[in-house]
N, C-alpha and C positions, 0 to 999 in steps of 0.2 A: 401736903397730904398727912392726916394724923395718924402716928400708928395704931391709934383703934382701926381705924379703916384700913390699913396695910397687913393687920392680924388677920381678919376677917376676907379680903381678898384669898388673902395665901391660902385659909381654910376652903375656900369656893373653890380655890384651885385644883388643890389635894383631892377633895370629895369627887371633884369631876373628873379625875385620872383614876381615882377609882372605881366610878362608876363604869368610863368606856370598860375598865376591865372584866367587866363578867360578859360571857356568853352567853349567855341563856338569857331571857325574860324571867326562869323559874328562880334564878337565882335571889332575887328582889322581893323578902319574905313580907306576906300580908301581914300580920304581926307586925307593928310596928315599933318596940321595948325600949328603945332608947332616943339620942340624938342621933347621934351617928345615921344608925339602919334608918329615921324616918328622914333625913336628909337625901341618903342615897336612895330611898327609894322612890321619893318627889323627884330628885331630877333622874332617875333612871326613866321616869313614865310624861317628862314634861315635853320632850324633843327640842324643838328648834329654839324661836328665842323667848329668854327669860326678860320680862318687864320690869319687874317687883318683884323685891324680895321681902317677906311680911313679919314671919317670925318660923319656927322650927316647923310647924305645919301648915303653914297659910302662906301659899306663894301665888301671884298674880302673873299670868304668863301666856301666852301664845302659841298653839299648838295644832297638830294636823292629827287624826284618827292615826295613822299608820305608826306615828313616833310613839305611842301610848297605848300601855297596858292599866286598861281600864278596869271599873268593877263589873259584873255581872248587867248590874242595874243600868246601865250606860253603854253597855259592850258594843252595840251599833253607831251611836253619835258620829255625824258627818262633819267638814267641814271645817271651819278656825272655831277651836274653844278658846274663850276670851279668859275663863276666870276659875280657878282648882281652891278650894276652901279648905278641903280635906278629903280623903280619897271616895267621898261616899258625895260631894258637892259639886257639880259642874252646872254653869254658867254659859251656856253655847249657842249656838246657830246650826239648826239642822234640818234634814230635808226628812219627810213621811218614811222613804223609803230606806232612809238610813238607820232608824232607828227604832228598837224593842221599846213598843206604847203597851199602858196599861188599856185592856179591853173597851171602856168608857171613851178612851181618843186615837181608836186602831184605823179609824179614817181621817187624822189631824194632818192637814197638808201644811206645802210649803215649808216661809221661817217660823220654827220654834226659837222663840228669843230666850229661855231658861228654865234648866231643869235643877229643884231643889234638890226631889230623893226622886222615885221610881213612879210617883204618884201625884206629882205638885208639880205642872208647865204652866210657862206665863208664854202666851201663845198670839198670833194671828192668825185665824184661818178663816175659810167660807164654809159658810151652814154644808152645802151638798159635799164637800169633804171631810165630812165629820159627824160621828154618831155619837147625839149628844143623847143626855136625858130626856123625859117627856117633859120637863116643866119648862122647858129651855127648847124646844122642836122647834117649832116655827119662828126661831131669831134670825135674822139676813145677816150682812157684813157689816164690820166687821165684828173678829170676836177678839177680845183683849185680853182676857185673863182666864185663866183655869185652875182654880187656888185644889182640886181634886176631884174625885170623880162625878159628884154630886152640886157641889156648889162652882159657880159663873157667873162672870161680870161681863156682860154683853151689852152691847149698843146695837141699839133696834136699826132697820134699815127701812123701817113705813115711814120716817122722819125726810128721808134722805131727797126726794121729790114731793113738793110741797104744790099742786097747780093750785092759785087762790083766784076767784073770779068775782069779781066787787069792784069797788069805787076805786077809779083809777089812781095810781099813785104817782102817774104821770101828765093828768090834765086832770085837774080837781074839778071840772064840770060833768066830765061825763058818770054815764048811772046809767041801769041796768044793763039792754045789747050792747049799748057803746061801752063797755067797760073792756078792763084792757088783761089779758090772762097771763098771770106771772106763774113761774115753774122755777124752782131753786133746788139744785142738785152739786154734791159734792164732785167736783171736776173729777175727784178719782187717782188712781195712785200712779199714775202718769210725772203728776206733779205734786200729789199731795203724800205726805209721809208721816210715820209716826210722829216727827218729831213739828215743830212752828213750822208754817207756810205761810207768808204776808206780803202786803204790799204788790199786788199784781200792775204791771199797767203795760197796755194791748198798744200795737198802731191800729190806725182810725178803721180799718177796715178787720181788724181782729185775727190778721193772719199767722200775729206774733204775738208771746206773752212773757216780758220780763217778770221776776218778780222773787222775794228775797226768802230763803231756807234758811234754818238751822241745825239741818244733818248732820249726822258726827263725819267729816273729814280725813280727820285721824282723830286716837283718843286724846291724844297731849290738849286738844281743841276744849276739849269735854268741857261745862262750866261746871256749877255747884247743881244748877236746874238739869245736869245731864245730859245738857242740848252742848250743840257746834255751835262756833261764830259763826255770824250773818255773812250769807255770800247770795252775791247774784247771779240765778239761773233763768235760763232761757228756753222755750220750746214754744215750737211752731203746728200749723193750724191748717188740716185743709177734711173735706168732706168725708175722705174715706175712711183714714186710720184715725179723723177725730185729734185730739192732742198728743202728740212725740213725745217720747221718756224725756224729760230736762236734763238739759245739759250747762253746768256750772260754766258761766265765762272764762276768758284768761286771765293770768296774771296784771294783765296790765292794769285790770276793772277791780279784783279782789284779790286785797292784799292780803298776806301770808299772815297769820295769827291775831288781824285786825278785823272785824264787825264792818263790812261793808253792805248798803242797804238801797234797794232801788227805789230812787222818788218820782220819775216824769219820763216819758217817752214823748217824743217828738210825733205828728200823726204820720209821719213816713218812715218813723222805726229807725231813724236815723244820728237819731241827738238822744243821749240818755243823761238824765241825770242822777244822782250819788248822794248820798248822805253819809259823811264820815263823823262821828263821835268826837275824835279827836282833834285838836284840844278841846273845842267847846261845841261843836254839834254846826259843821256847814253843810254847801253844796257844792258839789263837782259838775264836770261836764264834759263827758266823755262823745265821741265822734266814731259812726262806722264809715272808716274808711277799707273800701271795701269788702274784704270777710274779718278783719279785724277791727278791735276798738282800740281807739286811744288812748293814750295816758289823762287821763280824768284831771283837768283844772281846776282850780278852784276859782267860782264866780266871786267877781269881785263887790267891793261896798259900793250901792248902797243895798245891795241882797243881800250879800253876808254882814254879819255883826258879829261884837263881843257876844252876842246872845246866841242862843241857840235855834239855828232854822229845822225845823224837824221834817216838814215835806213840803210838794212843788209841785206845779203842774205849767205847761208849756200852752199859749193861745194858738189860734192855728197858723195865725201869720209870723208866728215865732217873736213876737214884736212885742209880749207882754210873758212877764213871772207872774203867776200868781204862789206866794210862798206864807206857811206859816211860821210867824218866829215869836219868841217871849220878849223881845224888845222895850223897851221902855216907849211908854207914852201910847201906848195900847189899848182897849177897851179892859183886859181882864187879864189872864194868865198867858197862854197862846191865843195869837190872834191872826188873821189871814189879812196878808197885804199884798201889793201888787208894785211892781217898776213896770214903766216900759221904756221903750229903747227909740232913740229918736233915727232922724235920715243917717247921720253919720257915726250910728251903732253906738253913743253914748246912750248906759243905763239913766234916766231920771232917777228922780227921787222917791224912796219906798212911800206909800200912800195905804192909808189901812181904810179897811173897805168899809168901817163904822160900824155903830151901835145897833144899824140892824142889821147887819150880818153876825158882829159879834158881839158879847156875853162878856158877864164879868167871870165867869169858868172858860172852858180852855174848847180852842176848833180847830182839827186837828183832817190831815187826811183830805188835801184841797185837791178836785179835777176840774177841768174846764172843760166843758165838752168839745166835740170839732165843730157845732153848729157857733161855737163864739159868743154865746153868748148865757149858755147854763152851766152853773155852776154846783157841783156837788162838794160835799165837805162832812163831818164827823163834829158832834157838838156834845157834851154833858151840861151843857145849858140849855139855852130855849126848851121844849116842850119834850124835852131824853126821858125816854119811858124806863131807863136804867144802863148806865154806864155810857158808853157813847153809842148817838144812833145816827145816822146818813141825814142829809138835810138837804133842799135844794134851793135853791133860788137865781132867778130869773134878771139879767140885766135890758132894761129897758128906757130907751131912751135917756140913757147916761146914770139910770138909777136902781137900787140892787132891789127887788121885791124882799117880800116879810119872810123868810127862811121856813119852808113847811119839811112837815115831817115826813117823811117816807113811807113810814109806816109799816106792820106786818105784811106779809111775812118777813121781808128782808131783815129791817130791825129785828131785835130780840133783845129780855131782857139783860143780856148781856152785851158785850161790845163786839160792838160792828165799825169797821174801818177800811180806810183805802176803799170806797168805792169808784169802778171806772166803767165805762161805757161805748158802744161802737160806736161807728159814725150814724149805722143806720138806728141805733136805738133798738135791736133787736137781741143783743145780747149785752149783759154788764156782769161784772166780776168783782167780788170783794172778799176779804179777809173776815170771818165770823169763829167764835168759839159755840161750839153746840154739841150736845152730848154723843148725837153721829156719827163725829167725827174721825177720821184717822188717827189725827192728832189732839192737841191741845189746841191750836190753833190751824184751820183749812181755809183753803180756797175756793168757794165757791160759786154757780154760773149760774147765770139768772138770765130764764128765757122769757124775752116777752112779746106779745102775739097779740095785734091790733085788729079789733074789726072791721070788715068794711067798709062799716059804717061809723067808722071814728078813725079812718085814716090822718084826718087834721093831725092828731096828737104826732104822731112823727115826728122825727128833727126835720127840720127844712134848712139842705143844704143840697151841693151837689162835690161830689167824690172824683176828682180826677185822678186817675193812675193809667200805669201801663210801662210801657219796656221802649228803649230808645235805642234806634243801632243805625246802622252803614246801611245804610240801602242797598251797594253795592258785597259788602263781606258779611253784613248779619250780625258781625261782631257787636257787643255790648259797646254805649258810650258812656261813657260822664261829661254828661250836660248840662247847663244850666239852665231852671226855668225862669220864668220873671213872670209874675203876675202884676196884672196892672189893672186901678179902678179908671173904666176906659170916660166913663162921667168926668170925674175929676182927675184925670190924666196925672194920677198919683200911684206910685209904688207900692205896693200892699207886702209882696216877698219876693223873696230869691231864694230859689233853692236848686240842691241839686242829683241828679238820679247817681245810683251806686257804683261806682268806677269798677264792677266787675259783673255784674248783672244788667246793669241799664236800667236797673226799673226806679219808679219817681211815684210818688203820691201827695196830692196835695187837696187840703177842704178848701173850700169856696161857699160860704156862710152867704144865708139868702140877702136879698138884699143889694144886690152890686150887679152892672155887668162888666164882665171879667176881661181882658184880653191877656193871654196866655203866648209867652215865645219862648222857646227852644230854640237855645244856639250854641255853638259851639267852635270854638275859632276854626279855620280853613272850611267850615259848613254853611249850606245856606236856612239861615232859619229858616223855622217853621210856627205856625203861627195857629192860634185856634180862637173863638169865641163863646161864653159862658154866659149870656143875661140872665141868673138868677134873681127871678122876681120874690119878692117878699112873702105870699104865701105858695113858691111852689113845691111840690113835694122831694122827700128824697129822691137823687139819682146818682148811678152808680155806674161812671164810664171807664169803662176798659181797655184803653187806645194802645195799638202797637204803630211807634212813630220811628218813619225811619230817613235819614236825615242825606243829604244829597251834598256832595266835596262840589266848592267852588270853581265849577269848569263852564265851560261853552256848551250852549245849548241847553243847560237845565233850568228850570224854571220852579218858581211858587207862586201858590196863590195867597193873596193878603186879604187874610181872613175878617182883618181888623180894620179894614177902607171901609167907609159911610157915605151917601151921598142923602140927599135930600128927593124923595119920589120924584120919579121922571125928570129929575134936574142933574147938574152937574155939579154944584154945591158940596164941598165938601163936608159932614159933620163935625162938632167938633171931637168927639168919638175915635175919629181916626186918628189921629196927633199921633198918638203911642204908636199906633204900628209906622205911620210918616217918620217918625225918629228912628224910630230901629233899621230904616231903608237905608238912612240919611247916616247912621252907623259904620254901616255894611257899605257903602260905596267909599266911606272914608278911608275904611281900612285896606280897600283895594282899589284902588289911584288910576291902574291901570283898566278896566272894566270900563267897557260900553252893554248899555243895559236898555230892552226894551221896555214899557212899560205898556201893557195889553187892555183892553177892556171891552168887556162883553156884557150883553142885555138878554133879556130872555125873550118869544116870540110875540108877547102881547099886543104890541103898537105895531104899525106899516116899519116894512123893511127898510125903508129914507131913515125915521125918524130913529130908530133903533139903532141904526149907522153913524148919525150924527151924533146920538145924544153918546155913544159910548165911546168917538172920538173927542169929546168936550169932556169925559170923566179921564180916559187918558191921560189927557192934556192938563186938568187940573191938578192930578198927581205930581206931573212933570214943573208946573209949575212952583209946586209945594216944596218939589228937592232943589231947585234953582236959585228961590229965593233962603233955602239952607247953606247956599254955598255951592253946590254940586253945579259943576260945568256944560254947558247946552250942549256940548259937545259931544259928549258923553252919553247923552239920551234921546231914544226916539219915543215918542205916542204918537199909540196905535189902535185904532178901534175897529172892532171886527162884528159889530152889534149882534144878530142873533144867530152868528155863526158857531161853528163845533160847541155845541150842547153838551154839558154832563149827562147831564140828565132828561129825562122828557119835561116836556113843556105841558103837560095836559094835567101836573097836580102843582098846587101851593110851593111844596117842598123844593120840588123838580125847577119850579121857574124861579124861588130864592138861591139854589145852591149857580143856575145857570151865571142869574146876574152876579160878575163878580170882576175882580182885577186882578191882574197878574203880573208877576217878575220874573224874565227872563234875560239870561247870558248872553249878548251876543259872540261880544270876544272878550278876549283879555290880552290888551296891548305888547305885553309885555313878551308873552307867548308866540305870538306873532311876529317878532322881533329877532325871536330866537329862534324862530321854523326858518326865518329869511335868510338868517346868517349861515345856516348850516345849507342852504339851497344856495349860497355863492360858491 
């Protein structure tokens, strides 16, 4: 330590022993003549803690109303004052009621962010709290500045809901009724703040929204722009209260004095991805397990590079990256390439999505949507009406369409990024600067509203979600789902619901039909079907599944058996769910198992009896020739006995006709009642 700094200590010491020494506040003369008096009299009036210290009258420091004898002009000021210039200058935060306003802002609410003299606030307030002048009366929220009584820097709020009704910017054929009505509104101060808001991105059903701040934290954070390092916050989604105050993640996600930035959410909210700067700009890949996240990985090459990946977007089958990186051997500057991940979880090789997706300038801000097959992204190439604007394009038939523009209103001549999207295409959300705003840079929500008569335009997928538990306790499980393409008796994903909630969400992009199982070890799966056809519409299922312990006497039905009309034939459709039976008896050795089958009332009572002991029977045959012991299994056909359902609609006589699995015993159990009965 040098003894300049040990001189100057010792002086800071001495002055503050004599400051506690006066009693009175009167003692501490307004007059400030010398060094001395204007030392003790800054920190007679500073209180608690000192930050900075500046020079004889310029101290930087942190204070409460009650520790400080203030001037006249300030005599009310609430709350932490951040900043003391000289005794006629505070810098604070204070509330309406706390503070002597000059007549012109006797209604200025809430934070006042700074007061120069008695007559100069840099302010936020709302119009109906505040009596402005008449040239400035009819301005909305917010208000920014207040340089004095007469002059204001305001940002109008007619901007702020934009509905535009025209040429669709989501099916470029339709025109005039069929057009599609967009409404763009600043999400509001739930999530949005003075200072950056960017990078939003929702799960598929929009009930969550990550997305990355630059709030001040603490001041040490502050940069040169006066903004915080980037952190990811979080707030969630439901009809009444609309968007929750955001809530910054944990430590595990955003590191302490490091620029952490949200790039991809998984559509079940479960898989996040990270953008870390350092060293050279990758991606992470953080996990909710449970109410926590994980410690963030870093994806390995061929995602990551020496270069720099800047964002990401997740496919719905989790099976493809699409990511932007500066890479070599690219079309231009940033360009958007894709991996994907084979059977045994190896990444391939990065693949750039080419000359007509990308530009010799830079594309930036890549989503997938959950329909799998559109793609949004951010260009200052192709047809940027100024800076970067939103693009779309369309995978088809293994090829990318000609990237169109988006168009107003969303675009503006300014930059627009991070655009994302629901599953139903009813809402989307992106990062824009406009003059509106909160800040420098907002979050905003874009609602869009199809006619009846241009329902096509929709995504076409189907939304499965819902809550998984004990049938018995109710209690949440973590389960795993398996989606399978039941055509080509291939693997599409696995996923798994939240080990403290139970709930699961998964898209199912048109196109496929699905077979879906939930299992879970000592459970008996459970089983569903999906044939989304090619043009059907959104749908959005809401299942609460609740899952049955491997005992005696419980049964399911297999949702995923196929026969051939009035035959016994098996499809070959069924395989998938025939493997997963063929699973489940392995695991349990000791199990004897019925295997049931029923018909609906259509055909004579003979023929309904036989034909649904030949469908039995041909299950029975399917697990035998797997391996599984005859011993083991009886079929059983019960034809158009115990009905679900009535027999008298479509519905009723498809849900009737079906197969089932049932417990008889379990060996081993049995074994163990007998010994304890000797």
């Amino acid at each position: 330590m040098s003894v300049r700094l040990i001189i100057r200590s010792l002086v800071y010491f001495i002055l503050l022993i004599l400051v506690t020494s006066f009693q009175a506040k009167g003692q501490v003369k307004d007059s400030v003549a010398n060094v001395i008096d204007a030392k003790m009299y800054l920190m007679k009036i500073i209180g608690t803690a000192i930050n900075e210290r500046g020079g004889v009258d310029t101290i930087k420091i942190a204070v409460r109303k009650k520790d400080m004898n203030l001037p006249d002009s300030v005599k009310n000021l609430g709350k932490p004052i951040q900043k003391i210039g000289n005794t006629g200058t505070v810098k604070t935060v204070v509330k309406k009621q706390e503070m002597t306003q000059p007549d012109s802002l006797s209604n200025a609410a809430n934070a006042i962010n700074e007061t120069e003299n008695s007559d100069t606030i840099k302010t936020a307030v709302n119009k109906k709290d505040m009596n402005l002048p008449d040239s400035v009366s009819n301005v909305g929220n917010p208000v920014h500045e207040i340089g004095n009584a007469d002059t204001i820097k305001i940002a109008e709020k007619t901007n702020l809901q934009v509905p535009i009704k025209g040429r669709s910017i989501f099916d470029n054929s339709a025109t005039g009724s069929d057009s599609i009505n967009i409404t763009i509104t600043n999400i509001g101060n739930s999530i949005n703040t003075p200072f950056d808001e960017y990078a939003p991105i929702i799960s598929a059903d929009g009930s969550m929204m990550i997305f990355t701040s630059r709030r001040l934290i603490n001041l040490k954070d502050s940069t040169k722009y006066k903004q915080g390092m980037e952190n990811i916050y979080v707030s969630y989604y439901n009809e009444v209260t609309k968007w929750s105050p955001a809530k910054i993640l944990g430590p595990s996600v955003n590191l302490s004095r490091k620029n952490n930035s949200a790039m991809a959410l998984s559509n079940d909210g479960q898989r996040l991805l990270i953008y870390r700067g350092t060293p050279d700009g990758n991606i992470y890949q953080s996990t909710l397990e449970g109410e926590e996240w994980s410690l963030p990985v870093k994806l390995p090459a061929p995602i990551n590079s020496a270069r720099q990946e800047s964002s990401a977007s997740i496919s719905p089958d989790e099976r493809i990256f699409y990511f932007c990186s500066d890479r070599k051997r690219g079309q231009g500057g940033s360009d958007i390439w894709m991996c994907k991940q084979n059977k045994m979880g190896k990444w391939g090789k990065a693949e750039n999505l080419g000359p007509v997706v990308n530009t010799s300038e830079d594309e930036e801000s890549v989503f997938i949507h959950p329909d799998g097959k559109t793609l949004y992204f951010s260009s200052n190439g192709h047809d940027s009406n100024g800076g970067f604007d939103i693009f779309k394009t369309v995978l088809d038939s293994g090829k990318w369409s000609a990237p169109v523009n988006i168009g107003s209103p969303i675009n503006t001549p300014k930059t627009d990024l991070f655009f994302t999207l629901t599953a139903d295409g009813k809402k989307g959300y992106y990062s824009s600067t406009r003059p509106e705003g909160l800040g420098r840079k907002d979050i905003y929500e874009i609602t869009i509203t199809y006619p009846e008569s241009n329902k096509s335009a929709e995504p076409k997928l189907t939304l499965f979600k819902g809550e998984i538990t004990d049938i018995n306790t109710n209690l949440p499980l973590d389960a795993e789902i398996e989606i399978m393409d039941n055509d080509k008796n291939e693997l599409v994903t696995t996923v798994k619901s939240n080990s403290v909630t139970g709930k699961f969400l998964v898209s199912l992009p048109a196109g496929k039909n699905y077979g879906v199982t939930i299992k879970k070890d000592g459970y008996l799966f459970f089983s569903e079907n999906y044939n989304v056809s090619d043009t059907a519409s959104y749908l959005e299922i809401n299942k609460a599944i609740s899952l049955m312990k491997v005992d005696e006497g419980n049964k399911i039905r297999l949702k995923n058996i196929f026969y051939d009309y009035g035959k016994a034939t098996l499809k070959p459709e069924s395989i998938s769910e025939l493997n997963q039976l063929v699973k489940l008896l392995e695991q349990n050795i000791d199990m004897r198992i019925e295997i049931g089958s029923y018909t609906d009332s259509e055909s004579s009572t003979e023929f309904n009896l036989k034909l649904s002991q030949a469908r039995a029977q041909a299950v029975l045959n399917y697990l035998y020739t797997s391996g599984i012991s005859k011993e083991r299994m009886v079929a059983k056909g019960y034809g158009e006995a115990d009905p679900i359902f009535s027999n008298d609609t479509e519905e009723g006589r498809e849900i009737n006709r079906r197969t089932e699995f049932k417990i008889l015993n379990i060996e081993s159990k049995v074994t163990s009642d007998n010994e304890v009965h000797k």
